[in-house]
C-alpha positions as CSV (number, residue, x, y, z in Angstrom):
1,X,125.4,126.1,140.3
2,X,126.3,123.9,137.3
3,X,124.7,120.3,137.0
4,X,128.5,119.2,137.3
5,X,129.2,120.4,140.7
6,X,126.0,118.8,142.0
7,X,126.8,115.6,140.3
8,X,126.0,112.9,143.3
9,X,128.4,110.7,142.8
10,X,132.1,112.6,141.5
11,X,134.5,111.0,143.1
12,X,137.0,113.9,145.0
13,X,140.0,111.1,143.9
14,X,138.5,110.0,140.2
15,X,140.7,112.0,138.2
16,X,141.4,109.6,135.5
17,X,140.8,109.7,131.7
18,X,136.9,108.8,131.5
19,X,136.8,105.7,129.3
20,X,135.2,105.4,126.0
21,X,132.0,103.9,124.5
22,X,133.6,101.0,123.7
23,X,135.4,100.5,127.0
24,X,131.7,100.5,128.4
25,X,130.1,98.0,125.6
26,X,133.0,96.0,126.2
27,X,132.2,95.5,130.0
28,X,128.4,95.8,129.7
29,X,128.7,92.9,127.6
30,X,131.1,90.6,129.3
31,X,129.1,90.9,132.7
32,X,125.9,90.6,130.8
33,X,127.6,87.4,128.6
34,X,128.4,85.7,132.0
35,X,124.9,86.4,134.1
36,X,123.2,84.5,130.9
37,X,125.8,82.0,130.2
38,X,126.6,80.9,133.7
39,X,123.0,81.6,135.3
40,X,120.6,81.6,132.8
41,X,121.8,79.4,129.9
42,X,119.7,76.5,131.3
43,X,116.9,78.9,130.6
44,X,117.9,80.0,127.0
45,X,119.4,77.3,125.3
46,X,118.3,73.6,126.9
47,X,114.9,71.9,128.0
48,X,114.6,73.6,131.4
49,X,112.0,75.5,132.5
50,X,112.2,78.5,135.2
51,X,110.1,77.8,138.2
52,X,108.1,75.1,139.1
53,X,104.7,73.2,137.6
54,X,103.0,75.8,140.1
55,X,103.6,79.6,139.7
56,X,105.9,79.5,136.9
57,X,103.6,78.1,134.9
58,X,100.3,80.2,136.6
59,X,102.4,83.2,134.9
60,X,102.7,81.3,131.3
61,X,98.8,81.0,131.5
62,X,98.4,84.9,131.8
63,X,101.2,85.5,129.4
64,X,100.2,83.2,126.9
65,X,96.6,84.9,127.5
66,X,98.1,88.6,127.3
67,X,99.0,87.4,123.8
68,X,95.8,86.0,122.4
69,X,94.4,89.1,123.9
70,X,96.4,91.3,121.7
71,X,96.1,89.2,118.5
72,X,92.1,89.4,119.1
73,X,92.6,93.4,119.6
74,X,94.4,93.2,116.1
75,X,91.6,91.2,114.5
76,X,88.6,94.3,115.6
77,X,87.9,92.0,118.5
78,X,87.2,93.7,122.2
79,X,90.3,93.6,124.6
80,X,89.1,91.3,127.5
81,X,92.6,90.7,129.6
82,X,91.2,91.3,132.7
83,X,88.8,89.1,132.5
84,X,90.7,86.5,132.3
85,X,89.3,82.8,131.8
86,X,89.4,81.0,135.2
87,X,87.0,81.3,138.2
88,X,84.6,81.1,135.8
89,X,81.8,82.8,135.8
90,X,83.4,85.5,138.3
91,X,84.4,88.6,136.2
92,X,88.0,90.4,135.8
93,X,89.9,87.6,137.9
94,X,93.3,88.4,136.6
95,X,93.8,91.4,138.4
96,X,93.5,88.8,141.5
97,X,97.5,88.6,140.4
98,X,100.3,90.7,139.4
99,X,100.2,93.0,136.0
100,X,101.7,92.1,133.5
101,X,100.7,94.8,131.5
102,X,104.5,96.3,131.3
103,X,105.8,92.9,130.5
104,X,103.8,91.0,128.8
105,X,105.1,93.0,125.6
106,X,108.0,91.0,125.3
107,X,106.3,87.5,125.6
108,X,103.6,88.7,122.9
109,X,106.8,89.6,120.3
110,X,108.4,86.8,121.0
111,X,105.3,84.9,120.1
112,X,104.6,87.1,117.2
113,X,107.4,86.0,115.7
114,X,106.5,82.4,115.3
115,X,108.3,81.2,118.5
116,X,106.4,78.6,120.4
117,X,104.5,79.1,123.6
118,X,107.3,77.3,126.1
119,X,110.4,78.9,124.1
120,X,108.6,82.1,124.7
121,X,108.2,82.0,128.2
122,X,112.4,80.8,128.6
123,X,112.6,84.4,126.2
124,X,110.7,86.1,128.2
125,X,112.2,85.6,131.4
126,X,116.1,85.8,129.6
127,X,114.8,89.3,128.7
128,X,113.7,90.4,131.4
129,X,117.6,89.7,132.8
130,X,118.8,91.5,130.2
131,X,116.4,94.7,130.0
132,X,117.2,95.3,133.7
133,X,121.0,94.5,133.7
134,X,121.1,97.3,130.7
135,X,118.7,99.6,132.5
136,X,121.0,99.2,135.8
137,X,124.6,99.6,133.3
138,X,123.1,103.3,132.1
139,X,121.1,104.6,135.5
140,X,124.8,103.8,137.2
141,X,126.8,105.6,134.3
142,X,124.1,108.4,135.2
143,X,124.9,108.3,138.7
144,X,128.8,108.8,138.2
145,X,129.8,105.1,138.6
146,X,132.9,104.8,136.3
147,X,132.8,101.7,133.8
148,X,133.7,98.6,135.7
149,X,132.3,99.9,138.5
150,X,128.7,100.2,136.7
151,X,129.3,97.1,134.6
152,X,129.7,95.2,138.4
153,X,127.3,96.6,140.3
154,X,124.5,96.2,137.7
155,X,125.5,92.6,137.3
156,X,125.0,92.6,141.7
157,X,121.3,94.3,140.9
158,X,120.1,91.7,138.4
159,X,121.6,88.5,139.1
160,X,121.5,88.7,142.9
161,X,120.9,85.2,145.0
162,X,117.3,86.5,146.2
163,X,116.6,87.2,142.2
164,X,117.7,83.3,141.7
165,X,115.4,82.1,144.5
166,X,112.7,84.1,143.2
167,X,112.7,82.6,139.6
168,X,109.6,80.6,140.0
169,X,107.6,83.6,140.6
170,X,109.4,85.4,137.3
171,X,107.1,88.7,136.3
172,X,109.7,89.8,139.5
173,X,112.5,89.5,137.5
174,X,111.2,92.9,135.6
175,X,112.9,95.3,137.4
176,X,114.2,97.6,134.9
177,X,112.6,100.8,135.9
178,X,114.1,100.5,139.7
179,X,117.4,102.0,138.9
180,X,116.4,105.0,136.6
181,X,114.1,106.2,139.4
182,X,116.9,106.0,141.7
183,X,118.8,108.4,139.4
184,X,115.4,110.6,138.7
185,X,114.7,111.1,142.2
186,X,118.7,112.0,142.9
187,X,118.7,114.5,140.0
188,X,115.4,116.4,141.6
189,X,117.0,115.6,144.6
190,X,120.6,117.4,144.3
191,X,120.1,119.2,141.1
192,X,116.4,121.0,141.7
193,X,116.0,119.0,138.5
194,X,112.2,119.1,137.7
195,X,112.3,116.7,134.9
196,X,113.8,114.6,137.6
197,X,110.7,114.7,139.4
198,X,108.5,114.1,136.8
199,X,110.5,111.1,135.5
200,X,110.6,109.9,139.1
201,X,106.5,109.8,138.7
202,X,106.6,108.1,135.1
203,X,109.1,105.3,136.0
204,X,106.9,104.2,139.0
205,X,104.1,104.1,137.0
206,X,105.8,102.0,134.5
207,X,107.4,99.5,137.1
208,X,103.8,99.4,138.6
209,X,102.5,98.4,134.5
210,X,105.0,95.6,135.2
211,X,104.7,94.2,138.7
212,X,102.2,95.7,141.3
213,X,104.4,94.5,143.8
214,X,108.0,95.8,142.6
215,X,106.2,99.4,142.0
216,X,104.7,99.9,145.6
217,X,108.1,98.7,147.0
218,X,110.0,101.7,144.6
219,X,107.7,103.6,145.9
220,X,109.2,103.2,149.6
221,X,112.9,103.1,148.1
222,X,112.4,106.2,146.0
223,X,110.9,107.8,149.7
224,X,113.5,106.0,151.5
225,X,116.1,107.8,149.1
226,X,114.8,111.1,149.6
227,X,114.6,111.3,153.3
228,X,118.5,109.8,153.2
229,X,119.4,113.0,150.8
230,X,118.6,115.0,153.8
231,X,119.9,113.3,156.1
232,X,123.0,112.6,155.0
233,X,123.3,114.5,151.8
234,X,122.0,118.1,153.0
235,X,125.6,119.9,151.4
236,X,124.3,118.3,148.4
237,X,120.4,119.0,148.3
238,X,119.4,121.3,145.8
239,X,115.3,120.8,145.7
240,X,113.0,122.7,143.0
241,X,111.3,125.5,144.2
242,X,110.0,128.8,142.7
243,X,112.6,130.2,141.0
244,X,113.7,127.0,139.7
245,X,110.4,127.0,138.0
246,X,111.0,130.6,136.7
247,X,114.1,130.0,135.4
248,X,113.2,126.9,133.5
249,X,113.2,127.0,129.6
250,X,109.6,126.0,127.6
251,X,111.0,123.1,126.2
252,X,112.1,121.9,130.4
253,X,108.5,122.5,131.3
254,X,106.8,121.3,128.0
255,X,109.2,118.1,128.9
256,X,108.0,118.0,132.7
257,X,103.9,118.2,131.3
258,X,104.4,115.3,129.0
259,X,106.1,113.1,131.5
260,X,103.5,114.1,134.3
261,X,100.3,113.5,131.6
262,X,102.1,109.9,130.3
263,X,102.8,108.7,133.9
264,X,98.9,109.7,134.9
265,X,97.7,107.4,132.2
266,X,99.7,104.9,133.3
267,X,99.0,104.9,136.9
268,X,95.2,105.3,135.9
269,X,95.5,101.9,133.6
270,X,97.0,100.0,136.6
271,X,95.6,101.9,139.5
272,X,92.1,102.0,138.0
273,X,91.2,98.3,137.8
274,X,93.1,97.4,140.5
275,X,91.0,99.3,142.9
276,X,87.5,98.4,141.3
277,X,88.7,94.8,141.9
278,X,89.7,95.4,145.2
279,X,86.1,96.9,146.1
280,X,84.2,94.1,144.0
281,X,85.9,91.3,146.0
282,X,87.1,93.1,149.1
283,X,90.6,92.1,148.4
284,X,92.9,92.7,151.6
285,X,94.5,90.6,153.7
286,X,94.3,91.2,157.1
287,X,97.7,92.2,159.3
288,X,98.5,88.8,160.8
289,X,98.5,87.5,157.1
290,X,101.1,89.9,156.0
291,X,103.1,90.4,159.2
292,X,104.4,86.2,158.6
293,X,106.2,87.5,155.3
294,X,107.8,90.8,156.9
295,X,111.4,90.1,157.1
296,X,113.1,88.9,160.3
297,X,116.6,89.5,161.2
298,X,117.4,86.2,160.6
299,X,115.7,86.1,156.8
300,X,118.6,88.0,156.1
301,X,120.8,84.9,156.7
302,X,118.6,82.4,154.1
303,X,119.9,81.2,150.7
304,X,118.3,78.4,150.2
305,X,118.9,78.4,146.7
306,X,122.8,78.8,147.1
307,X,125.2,75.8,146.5
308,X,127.9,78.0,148.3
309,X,125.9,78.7,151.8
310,X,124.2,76.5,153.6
311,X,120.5,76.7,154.1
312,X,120.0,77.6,157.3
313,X,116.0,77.3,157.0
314,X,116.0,74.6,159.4
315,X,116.8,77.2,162.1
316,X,114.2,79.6,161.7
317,X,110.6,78.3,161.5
318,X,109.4,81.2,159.9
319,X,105.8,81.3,157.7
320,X,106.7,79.9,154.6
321,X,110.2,80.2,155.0
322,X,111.1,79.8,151.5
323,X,109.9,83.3,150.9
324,X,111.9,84.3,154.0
325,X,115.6,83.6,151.8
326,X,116.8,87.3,151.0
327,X,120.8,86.7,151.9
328,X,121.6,89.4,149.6
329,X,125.0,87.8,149.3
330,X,128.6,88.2,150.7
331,X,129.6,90.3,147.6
332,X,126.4,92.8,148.9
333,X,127.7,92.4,152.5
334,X,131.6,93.9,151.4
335,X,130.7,97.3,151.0
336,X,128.9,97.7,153.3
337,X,131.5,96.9,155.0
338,X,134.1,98.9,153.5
339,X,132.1,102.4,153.3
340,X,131.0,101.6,157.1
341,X,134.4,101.3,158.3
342,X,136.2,103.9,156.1
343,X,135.3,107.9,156.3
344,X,137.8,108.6,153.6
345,X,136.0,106.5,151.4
346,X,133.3,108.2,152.2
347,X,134.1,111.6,151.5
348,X,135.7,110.6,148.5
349,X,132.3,109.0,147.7
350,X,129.0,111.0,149.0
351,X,127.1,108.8,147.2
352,X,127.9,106.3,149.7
353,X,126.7,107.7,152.5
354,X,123.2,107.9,150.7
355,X,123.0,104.6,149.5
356,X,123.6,103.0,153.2
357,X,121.4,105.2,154.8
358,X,119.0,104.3,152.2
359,X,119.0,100.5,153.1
360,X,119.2,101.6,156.4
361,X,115.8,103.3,156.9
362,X,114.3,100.3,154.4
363,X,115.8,97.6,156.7
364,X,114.2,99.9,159.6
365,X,110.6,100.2,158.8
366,X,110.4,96.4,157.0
367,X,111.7,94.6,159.9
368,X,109.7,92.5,162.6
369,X,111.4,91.6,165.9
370,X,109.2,90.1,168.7
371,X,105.9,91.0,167.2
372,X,106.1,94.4,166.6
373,X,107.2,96.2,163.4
374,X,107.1,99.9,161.6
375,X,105.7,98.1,158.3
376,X,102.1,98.2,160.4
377,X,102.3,101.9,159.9
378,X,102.8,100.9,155.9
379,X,100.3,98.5,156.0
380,X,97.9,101.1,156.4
381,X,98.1,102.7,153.5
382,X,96.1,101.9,150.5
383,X,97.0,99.0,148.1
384,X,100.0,98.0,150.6
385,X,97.2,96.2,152.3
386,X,96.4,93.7,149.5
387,X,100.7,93.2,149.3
388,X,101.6,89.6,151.5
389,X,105.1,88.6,150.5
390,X,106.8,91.6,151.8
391,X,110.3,89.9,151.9
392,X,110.1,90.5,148.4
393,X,111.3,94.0,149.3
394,X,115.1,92.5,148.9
395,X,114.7,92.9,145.4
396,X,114.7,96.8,145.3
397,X,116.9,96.7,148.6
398,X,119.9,95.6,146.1
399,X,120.0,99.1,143.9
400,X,121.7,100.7,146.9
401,X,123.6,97.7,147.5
402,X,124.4,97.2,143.8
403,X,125.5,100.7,144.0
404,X,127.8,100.3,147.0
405,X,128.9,97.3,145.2
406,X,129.8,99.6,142.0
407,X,131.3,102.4,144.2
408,X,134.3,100.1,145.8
409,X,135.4,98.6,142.2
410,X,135.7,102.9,141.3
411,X,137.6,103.1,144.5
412,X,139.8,100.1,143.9
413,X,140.4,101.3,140.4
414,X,141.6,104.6,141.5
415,X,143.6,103.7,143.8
416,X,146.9,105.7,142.0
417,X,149.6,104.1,145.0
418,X,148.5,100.6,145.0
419,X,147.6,100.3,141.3
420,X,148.6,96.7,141.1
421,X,147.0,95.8,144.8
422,X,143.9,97.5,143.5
423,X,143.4,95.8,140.3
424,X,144.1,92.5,141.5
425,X,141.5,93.2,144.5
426,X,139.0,94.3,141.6
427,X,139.4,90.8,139.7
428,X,139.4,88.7,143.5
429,X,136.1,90.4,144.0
430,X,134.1,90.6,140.8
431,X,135.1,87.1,140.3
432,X,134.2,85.9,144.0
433,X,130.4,88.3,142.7
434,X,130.0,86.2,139.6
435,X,131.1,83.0,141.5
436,X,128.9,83.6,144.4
437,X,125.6,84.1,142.3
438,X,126.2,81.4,139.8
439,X,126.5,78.6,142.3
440,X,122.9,78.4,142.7
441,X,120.2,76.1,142.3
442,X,116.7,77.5,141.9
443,X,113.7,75.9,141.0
444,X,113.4,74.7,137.9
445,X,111.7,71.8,135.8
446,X,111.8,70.1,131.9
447,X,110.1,71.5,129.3
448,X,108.9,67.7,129.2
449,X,107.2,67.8,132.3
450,X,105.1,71.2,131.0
451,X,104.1,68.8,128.3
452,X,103.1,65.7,130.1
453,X,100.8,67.5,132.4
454,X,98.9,69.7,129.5
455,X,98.8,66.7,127.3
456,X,97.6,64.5,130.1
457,X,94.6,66.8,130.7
458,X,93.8,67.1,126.8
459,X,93.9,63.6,126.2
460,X,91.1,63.4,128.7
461,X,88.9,66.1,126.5
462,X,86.5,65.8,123.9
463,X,88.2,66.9,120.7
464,X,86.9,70.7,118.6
465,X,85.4,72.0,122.0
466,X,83.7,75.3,121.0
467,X,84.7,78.5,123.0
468,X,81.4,78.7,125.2
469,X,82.6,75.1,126.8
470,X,83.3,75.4,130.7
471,X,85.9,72.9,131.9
472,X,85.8,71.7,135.5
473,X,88.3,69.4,136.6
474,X,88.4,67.4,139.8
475,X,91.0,67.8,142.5
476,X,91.6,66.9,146.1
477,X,91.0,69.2,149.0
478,X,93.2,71.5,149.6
479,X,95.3,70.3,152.8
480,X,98.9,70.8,153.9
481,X,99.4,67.2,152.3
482,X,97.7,67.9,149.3
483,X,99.0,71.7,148.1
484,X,100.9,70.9,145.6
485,X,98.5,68.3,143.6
486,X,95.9,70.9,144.3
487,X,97.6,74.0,143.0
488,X,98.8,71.8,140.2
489,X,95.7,70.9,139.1
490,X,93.9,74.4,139.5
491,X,96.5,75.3,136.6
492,X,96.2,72.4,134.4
493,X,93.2,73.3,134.0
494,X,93.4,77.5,133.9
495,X,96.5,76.5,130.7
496,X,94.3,74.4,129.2
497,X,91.6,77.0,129.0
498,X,94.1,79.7,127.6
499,X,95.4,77.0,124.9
500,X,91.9,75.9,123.9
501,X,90.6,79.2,123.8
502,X,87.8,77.6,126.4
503,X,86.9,79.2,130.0
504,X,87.4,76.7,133.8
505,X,85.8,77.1,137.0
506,X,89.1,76.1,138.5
507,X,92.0,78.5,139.4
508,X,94.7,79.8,140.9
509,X,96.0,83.3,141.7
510,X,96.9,85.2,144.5
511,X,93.2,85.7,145.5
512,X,89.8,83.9,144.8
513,X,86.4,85.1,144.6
514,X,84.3,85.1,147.7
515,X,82.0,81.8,147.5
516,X,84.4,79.9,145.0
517,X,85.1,76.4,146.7
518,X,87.4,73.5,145.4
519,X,85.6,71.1,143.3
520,X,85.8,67.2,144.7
521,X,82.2,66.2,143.6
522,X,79.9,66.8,140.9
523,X,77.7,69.2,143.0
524,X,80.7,71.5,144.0
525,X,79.8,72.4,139.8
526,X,76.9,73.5,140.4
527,X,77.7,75.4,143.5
528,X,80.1,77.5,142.1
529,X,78.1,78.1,139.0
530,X,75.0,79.1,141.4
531,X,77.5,81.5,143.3
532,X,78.9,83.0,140.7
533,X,75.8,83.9,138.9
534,X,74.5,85.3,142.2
535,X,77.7,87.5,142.4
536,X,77.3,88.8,138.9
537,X,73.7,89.5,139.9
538,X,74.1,91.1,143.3
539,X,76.7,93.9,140.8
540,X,74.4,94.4,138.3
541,X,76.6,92.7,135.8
542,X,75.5,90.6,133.1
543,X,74.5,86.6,134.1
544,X,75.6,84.6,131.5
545,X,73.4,81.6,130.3
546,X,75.9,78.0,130.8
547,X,74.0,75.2,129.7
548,X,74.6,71.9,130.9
549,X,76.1,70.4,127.8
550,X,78.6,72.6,127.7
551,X,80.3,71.6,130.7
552,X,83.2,69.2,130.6
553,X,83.6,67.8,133.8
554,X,87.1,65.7,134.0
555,X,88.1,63.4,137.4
556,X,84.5,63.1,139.1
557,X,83.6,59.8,137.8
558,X,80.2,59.0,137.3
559,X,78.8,63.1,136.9
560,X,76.0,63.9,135.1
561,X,75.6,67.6,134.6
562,X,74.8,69.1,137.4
563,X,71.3,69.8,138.5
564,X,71.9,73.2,139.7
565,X,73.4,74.7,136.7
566,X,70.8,76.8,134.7
């Protein structure tokens, strides 16, 4: 059977003239125009900064670091960016935190090209909008979405209200290899498409290169997909098997092999230090940690961010609710609607049937209700373990719904009786989609407020510092009252040690090294140097000499250097 007849998503009433190359630049680019003008132009043309003084700028400190990594690499120097320079003396800290390696790319060409370190950070997040909204535009095309269809439900996928809400913590906004799996895992899915499969396996490895936690979640859409094929989709599944392998030319399997071999170095470069870091430190979190960020029914109700819903967080006194706000929008909620209610539409669409069995099964095993949820089960696996915010989910939940999304503009546009009715339905509801996600308000702050805090902190240094100085800078305990001045001042001081080219025994991350303790005196320096070194020690690692002098202690009044300190 031809590749045709198993397309996934032919329409039995899409009969129409397919539209050019134009036709699809021309809407690629006007939904793309209006997600950066009317949601991101803040971002890439004024003084505002994504995020907040906390994680927003956490990722410019590993960014800006990923950068002065690659430029020392260029000069014959040794790559050191996991070992990044906060917790000092604790070694290969910045694998406490997302990756980075698949994205940081962008933010080191940006800078390469003489663009300042702020103005790279705004580009690199704008980017990262616009890689995935392209990636979504051709994985739809590639799915049999017609052009307005693809052009919309890409838009959906990348600009969504949970993305929005999420912009503080921005190395999620890199979701570009999400939809191409999608499609990879349909072709080996309905086609017996083994390049399918092996592009599948290279695209998860990639999105893992970009974001730890978006690639363990694809992993659970991509099964999620698969086990929805056959349920739903069995008149459609056409899975590899041996005489699929027989039949396949050299250049297929040659094609397969190269795939396989580049997503195996991948997966090694993420998997690899990941793992050694999680058996240095012991990095997990234990269940009750992670079961306060599995969704709840009523998560699905929060848009805090939105200035068209009201936040309902007051309501639900969820753990940190704000990570609890995954509305996925009205526009997500239509079809739904529309594909539940209507078989026709859903012969005329298989693909339908697929994609909301899809979310289904995802909205299954994610969801806790009265202290009991099928995520335990996920939990259990191997690196899910280490994974807290799980509500971050939402953000591969919206291929299927972008894809729903997509598939009613197709069906609206064929619609051959009600051609008027359907076009004027199409404008009502891609304009309600753009409306709905640019009435939002996420965090943000002024590029002047970056400054103000990193030139606050310099101003309180000793000018030329040389690059084996160790900054330690006071800050309160860490309290429900004080958080924020805490976490705040953990990364004044890990940007300062990335700009001066210096190393901290502060930081901030999504872990910390057994031992480290907030410093409020001058002995909590020496303690944490004495830790450290006994940590290095107890692995057999090297125990670097840190003479006194070299420590520049900032907020702890009169403090002379620190007895304990070798």
């Amino acid at each position: 059977m031809s590749e045709t007849a198993l397309s996934p998503a032919t329409p039995v009433a899409t009969a129409h003239r397919a539209p050019t190359w134009r036709t699809d630049l021309v809407a690629m680019t006007l939904f793309l125009g209006l997600g950066l003008g009317l949601i991101l132009r803040p971002y890439a043309t004024g003084q505002t900064m994504p995020g907040d003084l906390g994680d927003a700028r956490f990722n410019f400190a590993v960014l800006e670091f990923f950068y002065r990594t690659l430029v020392a690499v260029l000069h014959g120097h040794a790559a050191k960016f996991l070992n990044a320079p906060f917790f000092y003396p604790w070694p290969d800290v910045t694998n406490f935190g997302d990756t980075f390696w698949g994205d940081g790319e962008t933010y080191a060409l940006v800078r390469a090209l003489g663009v300042g370190p702020l103005e790279s950070f705004q580009a690199w997040v704008v980017a990262g909008f616009a890689l995935t909204y392209f990636s979504a535009f051709v994985s739809f095309r590639k799915l049999g979405l017609c052009t307005w269809g693809a052009a919309a439900g890409a838009f959906l996928f990348t600009f969504p209200l949970p993305m929005t809400t999420q912009i503080g913590h921005a190395q999620l906004v890199y979701r570009l290899w999400v939809p191409p799996a999608v499609v990879a895992v349909d072709r080996f899915s309905t086609r017996a498409s083994l390049c399918g499969g092996a592009a599948a396996f290279l695209f998860v490895a990639l999105q893992l290169l970009a974001s730890i936690y978006l690639g363990l979640f694809l992993c659970l859409l991509l099964a999620s997909c698969g086990t929805a094929h056959s349920l739903v989709g069995r008149s459609r599944v056409a899975l590899p098997n041996v005489r699929t392998l027989q039949s396949s030319t050299r250049t297929e399997l040659v094609a397969v092999g190269a795939m396989l071999v580049a997503g195996a170095i991948v997966l090694a470069t993420v998997v690899i230090p990941y793992r050694q870091v999680q058996l240095m430190y012991g990095v997990e979190r234990s269940w009750d940690v992670v079961a306060g960020m599995v969704p709840r029914p009523g998560s699905y109700l929060l848009a805090g961010a939105s200035r068209l819903w009201p936040n309902l967080s007051r309501f639900f006194p969820y753990p940190l609710v704000w990570e609890h706000q995954i509305f996925p929008g009205l526009a997500a909620i239509i079809p739904l609607a529309w594909f539940g209610i209507s078989k026709q539409a859903r012969r005329r669409y298989p693909l339908a049937a697929v994609m909301m069995t899809t979310l289904a099964i995802l909205v299954t095993i994610t969801l806790y209700v009265h202290g009991h949820s099928l995520y335990w089960f996920v939990y259990l696996i191997p690196g899910f373990n280490a994974i807290r915010a799980v509500t971050r989910i939402i953000l591969v939940m919206m291929m299927p719904l972008a894809v729903l999304f997509g598939l009613l503009i197709d069906d609206l546009v064929a619609r051959k009786g009600d051609f008027v009715a359907g076009r004027f339905a199409v404008i009502i509801l891609c304009g309600f989609l753009v409306t709905e996600c640019a009435l939002v308000a996420p965090d943000s702050t002024t590029r002047a407020a970056w400054q103000v805090r990193s030139a606050a902190l310099a101003a309180r240094l000793p000018k030329n510092l040389s690059e084996d100085t160790v900054l330690a800078v006071a800050s309160p305990p860490l309290s429900p009252t004080t958080v924020e001045k805490w976490v705040y001042t953990q990364i004044d001081a890990e940007v300062a040690a990335v700009m001066l080219n210096i190393r901290t025994l502060n930081g901030y991350s999504g872990n910390a090294p057994p031992g480290w303790k907030t410093m409020t005196a001058c002995r909590d320096i020496g303690d944490n140097i004495l830790t450290g070194r006994h940590f290095l020690a107890d692995h057999g690692l090297p125990v670097p000499a840190i003479a006194p002098e070299k420590i520049v202690a900032v907020g702890f009044g009169l403090c002379d250097p620190p007895d304990r300190a070798p």
